[in-house]
N, C-alpha and C positions, 0 to 999 in steps of 0.2 A: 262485580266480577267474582266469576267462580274461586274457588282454592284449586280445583284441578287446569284451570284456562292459568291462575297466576304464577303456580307452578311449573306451566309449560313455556308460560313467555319468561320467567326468570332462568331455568334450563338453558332455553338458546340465547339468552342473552349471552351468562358466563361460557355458552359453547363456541358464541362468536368471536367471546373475548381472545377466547384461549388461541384460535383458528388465529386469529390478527395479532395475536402477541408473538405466535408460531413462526408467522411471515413476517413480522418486525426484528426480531430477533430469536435466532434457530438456536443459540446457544444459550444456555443459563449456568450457574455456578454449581460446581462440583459440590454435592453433596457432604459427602465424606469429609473432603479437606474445606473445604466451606470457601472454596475459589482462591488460595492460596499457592496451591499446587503442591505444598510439603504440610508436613505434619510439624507440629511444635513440641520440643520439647523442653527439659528443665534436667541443668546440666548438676552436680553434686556443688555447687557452690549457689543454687537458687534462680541462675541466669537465664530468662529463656534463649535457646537458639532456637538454629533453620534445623529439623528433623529430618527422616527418610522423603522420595519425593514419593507421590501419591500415584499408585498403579494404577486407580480408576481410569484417571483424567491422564495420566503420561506425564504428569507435573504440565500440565498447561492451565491449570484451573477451572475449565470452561467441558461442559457434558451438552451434548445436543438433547434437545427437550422430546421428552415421549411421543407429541403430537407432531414434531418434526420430522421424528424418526418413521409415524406412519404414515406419514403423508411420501415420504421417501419409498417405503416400500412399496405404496398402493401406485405411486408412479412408474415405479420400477418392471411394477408387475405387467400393467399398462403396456409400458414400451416393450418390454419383452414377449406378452401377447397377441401384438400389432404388428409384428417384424415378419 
């Protein structure tokens, strides 16, 4: 097997992956807050608390994944230049 043929089936392999993780689950964890929804901090006596809640995600913890988000647009665009 070639390096450019093994290259191209290991490509759509992880492209498939991604595609079916996409449609399995649209959500994945907030970056930032790391899927907690608040930030942590450390109060002056060493304690952690609950921090500010996180803007990214609206404190829900959960961001819709890149591949979900195009797949939304590319439909979007679809039905609106179908109508």
């Amino acid at each position: 097997m070639t390096p450019a043929l093994l290259a191209s089936a290991l490509f759509l392999l992880v492209t498939v992956g991604y595609i079916g993780l996409c449609a399995a689950s649209p959500f994945g964890n907030c970056r930032k807050c790391r899927g907690m929804g608040h930030a942590i901090t450390i109060d002056r006596k060493g304690k952690t608390k609950r921090g500010k809640d996180c803007r990214r995600c609206k404190a829900t913890g959960k961001r819709i994944r890149v591949g979900r988000h195009l797949c939304n647009v590319a439909a979007r665009l679809h039905r609106d230049g179908t109508r």
